[in-house]
C-alpha positions in Angstrom: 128.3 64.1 90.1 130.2 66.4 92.2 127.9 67.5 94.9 128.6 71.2 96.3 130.0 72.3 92.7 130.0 76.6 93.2 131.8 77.6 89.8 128.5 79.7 88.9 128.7 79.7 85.0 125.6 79.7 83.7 121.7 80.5 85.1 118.7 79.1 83.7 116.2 82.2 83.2 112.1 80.9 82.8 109.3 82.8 83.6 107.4 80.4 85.2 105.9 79.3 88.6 107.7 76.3 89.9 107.0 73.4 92.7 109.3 71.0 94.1 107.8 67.4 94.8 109.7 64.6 96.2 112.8 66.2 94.3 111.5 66.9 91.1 110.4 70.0 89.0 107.2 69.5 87.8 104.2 71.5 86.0 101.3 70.1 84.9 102.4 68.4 81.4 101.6 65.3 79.4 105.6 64.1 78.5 103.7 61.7 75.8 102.5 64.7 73.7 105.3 65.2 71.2 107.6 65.3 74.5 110.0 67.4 75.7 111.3 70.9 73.3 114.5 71.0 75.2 116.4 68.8 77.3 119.9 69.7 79.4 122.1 66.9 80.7 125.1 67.0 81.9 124.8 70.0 84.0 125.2 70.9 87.9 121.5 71.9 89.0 121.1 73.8 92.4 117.2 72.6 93.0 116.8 74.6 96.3 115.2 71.0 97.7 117.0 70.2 101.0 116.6 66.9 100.1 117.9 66.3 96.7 120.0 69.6 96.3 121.5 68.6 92.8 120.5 67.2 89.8 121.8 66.7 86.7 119.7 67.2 84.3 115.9 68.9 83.2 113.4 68.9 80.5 111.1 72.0 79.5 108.2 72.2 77.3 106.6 75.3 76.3 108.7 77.4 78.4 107.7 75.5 81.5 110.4 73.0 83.4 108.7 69.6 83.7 111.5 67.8 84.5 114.3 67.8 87.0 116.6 64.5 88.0 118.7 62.3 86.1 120.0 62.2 83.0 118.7 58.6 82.7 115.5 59.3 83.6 115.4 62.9 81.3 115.7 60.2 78.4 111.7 59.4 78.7 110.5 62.8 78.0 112.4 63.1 74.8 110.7 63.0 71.4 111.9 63.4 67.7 111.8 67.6 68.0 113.6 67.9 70.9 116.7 69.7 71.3 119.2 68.3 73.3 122.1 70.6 75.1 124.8 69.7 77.1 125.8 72.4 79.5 129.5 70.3 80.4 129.1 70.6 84.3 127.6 74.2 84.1 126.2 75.4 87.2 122.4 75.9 86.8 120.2 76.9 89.6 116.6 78.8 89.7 115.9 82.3 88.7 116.0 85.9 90.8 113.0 88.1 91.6 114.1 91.5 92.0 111.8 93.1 94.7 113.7 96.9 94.2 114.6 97.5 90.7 114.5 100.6 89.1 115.4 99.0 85.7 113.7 101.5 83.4 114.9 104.6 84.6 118.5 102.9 85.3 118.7 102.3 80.9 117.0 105.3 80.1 119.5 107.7 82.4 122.7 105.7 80.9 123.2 108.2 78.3 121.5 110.9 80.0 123.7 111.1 83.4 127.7 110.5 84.0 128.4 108.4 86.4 130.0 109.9 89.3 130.3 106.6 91.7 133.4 106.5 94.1 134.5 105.5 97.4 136.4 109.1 98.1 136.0 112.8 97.5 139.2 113.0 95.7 138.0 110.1 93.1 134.3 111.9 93.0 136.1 115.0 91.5 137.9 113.4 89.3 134.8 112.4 87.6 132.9 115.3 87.8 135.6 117.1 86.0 135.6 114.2 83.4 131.8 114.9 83.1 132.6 118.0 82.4 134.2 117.4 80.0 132.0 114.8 78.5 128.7 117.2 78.5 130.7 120.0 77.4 128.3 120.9 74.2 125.4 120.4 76.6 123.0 123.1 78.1 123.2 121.7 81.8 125.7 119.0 82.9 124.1 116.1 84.7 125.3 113.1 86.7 124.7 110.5 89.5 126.2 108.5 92.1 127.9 110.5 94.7 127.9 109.3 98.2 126.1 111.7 101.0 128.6 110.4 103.6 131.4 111.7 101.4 130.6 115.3 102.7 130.3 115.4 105.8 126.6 115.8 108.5 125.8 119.0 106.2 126.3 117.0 102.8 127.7 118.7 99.5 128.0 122.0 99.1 127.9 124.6 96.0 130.9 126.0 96.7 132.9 123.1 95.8 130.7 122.1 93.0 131.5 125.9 91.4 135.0 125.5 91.9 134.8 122.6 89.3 131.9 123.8 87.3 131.3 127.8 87.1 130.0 128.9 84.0 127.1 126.3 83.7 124.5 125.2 85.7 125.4 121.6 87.1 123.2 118.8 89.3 124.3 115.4 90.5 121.8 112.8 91.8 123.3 110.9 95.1 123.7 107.2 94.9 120.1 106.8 96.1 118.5 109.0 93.4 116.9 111.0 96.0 118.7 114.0 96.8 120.8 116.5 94.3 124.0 118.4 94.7 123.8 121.7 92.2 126.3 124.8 91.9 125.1 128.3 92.2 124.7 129.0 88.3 121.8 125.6 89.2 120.0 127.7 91.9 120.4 131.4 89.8 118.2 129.8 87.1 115.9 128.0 89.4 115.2 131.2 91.1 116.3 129.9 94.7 117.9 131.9 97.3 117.4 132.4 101.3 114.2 133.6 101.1 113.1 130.7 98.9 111.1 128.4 101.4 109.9 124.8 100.5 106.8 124.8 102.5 105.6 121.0 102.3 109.5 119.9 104.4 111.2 123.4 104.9 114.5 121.1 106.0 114.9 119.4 102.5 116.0 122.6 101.2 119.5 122.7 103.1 120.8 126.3 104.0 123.6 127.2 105.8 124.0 129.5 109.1 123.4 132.8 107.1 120.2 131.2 105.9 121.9 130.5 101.9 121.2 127.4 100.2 123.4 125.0 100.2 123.2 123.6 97.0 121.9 120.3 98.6 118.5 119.5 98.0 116.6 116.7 99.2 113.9 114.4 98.5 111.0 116.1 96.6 112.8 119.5 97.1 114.9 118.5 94.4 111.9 119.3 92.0 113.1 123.0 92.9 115.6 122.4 90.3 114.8 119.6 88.2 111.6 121.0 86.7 113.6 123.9 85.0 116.2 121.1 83.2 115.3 118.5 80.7 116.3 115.7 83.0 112.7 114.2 83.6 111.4 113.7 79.4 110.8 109.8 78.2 110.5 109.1 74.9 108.7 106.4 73.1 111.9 106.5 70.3 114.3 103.6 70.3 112.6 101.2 72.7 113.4 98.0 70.9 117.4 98.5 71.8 116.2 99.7 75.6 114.2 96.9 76.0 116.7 94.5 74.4 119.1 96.7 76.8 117.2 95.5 79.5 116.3 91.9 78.8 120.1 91.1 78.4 121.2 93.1 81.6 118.4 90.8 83.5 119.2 88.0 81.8 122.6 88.4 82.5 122.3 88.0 86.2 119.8 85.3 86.1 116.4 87.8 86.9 113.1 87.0 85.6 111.1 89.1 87.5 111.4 92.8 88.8 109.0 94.8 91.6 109.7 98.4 89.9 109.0 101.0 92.7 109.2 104.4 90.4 105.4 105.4 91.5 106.9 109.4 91.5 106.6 109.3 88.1 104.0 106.9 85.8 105.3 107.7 82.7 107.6 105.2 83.2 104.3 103.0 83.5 103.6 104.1 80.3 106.5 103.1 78.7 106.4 99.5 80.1 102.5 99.1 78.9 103.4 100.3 75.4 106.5 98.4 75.4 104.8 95.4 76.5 101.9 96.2 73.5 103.9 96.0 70.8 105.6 92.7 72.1 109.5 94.1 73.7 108.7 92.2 76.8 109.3 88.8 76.3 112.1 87.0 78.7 111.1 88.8 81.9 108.0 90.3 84.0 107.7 93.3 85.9 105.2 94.8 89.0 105.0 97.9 88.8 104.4 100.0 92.7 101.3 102.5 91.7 101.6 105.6 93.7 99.5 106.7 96.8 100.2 109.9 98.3 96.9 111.4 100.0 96.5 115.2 100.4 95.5 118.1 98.1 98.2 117.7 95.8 97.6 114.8 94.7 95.3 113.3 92.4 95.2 109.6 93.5 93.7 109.7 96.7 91.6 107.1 96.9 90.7 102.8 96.6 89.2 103.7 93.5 91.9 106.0 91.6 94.5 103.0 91.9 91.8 100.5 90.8 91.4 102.8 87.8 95.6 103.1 86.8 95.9 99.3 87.6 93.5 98.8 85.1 94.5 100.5 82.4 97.8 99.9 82.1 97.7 96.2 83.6 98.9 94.0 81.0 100.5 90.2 80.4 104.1 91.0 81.2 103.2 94.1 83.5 101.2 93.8 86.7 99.9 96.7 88.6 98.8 95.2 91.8 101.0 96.8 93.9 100.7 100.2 95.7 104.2 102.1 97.2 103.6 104.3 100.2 106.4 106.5 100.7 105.9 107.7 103.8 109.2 109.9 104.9 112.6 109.3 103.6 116.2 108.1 103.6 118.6 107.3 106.7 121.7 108.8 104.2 120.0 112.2 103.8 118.4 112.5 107.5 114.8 112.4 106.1 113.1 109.4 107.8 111.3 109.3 110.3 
């Protein structure tokens, strides 16, 4: 075999823990027992074992690798059911665990959100305008993607944002999903001017010299103008073609397993427990990051509300033993600490 083959054609996705010993694969797994259900040879196997880096071929049974070596020595586990496939030198190599994935919201906004995404100003415009155009039959038009650095130490401003979009209220997520850029006909309806105040980070609400907003809002500010638009409602509708959305885009680029940190909002936990009820979660796992903010306003405060979410909406496919502490903000939008 070739050793050091990098032509990246194909990745194996299992759910499943693995352990190397003395260059093999293996799970606990009598190969006697009706053998092997499928058996890959002639393929190019990145083992992540310093020292036997590549194999050639592996066996898996019940969705578990119990094989990795040669293909002479793959020929014991085979029995009369199993499948053989030969992958003709494709590069196979363990699975990814995404440990920041926002997968969910990501398939859910594709239809709801243009994308605005570009490396300059000039190009950002240029797709704002297209969005335009795109949402024209909307209520509000709504996008993501811009860059913060794109504008400048005092970010985006309305004034621009107008020039492009007048006669309907506008808001654009930054790349980070944690800040918005809105026009004035945004901050009319939302009631905000420069006596508005947002008490809890006063800052987050940019204003300019004269004490006007800005049209930039930041971090949980952003609910300022978000909670009067549509922007935030989930529906249980369609989720076999999100789901299957989101199986292939994981499977895709060789992911398994994702740690989803969207605690701000647990209907998103909703969707994955019901999802994962009624058998949509099949190829990959998720973690979800249960939310801890202490303080008045909220109504997980303690050891004992976690335990409570984790346990209800725990399930096979969707773990809720993580917590996500959020505890100031972003380095783009000035807000950490």
């Amino acid at each position: 075999m070739e050793q050091g083959k990098s032509n990246l054609n194909i990745v194996i996705s299992l759910k499943l823990k693995i352990f190397f010993l003395g260059g093999l694969l293996l799970v606990a797994c009598d190969k006697k027992e009706n053998g092997a259900d499928v058996i890959i040879t002639n393929a190019t196997i990145y083992t992540v074992d310093e020292k036997n880096p590549w194999a050639e071929a592996l066996a898996i049974k019940d969705g578990k690798i119990i094989y990795v070596g040669s293909k002479e020595n793959v020929q014991s586990f085979a029995a009369s059911n199993t499948q053989f496939l030969d992958f003709g030198e494709m590069f196979v190599m363990p699975a990814f665990y995404d440990m920041h994935c926002h997968l969910l919201q990501a398939v859910l906004d594709q239809n709801k959100y243009c994308k605005i995404q570009a490396t300059t100003l000039d190009e950002t415009i240029k797709n704002i305008i297209a969005c335009k155009k795109s949402q024209s039959d909307r209520e509000w038009i709504m996008g993501a993607g811009y860059y913060p650095e794109l504008f400048g130490i005092h970010g985006p401003n309305k004034t621009l944002l107008d020039s492009i979009i007048p006669d309907k209220p506008a808001f654009f997520f930054d790349i980070g999903y944690h800040n918005i850029w809105v026009n004035s006909k945004a901050l009319q309806l939302s009631k905000i001017d420069k006596t508005t105040i947002y008490r809890d980070h006063p800052s987050w609400l940019v204003k300019d010299n004269h004490g006007e907003p800005t049209g930039f809002l930041k971090e949980e500010a952003r609910n300022l103008v978000l909670r009067n638009t549509k922007s935030s409602e989930y529906s249980f509708a369609n989720l076999d073609s999100i789901f299957h959305s989101m199986a292939m885009l994981l499977g895709q680029n060789g992911i398994v397993s994702i740690q989803d940190p969207s605690s701000f909002d647990l209907r998103l936990l909703e969707l994955y427990h019901h999802a994962d009820s009624i058998g949509l979660i099949e190829t990959f796992n998720i973690s979800f990051g249960l939310p801890y903010k202490s303080g008045a306003k909220s109504s997980i405060n303690t050891l004992h509300d976690l335990d409570s979410i984790s346990r209800k909406f725990d399930s096979p496919n969707v773990t809720t033993k993580t917590v996500k502490l959020f505890l100031d903000g972003t380095l783009e939008s000035e807000t950490a600490v």
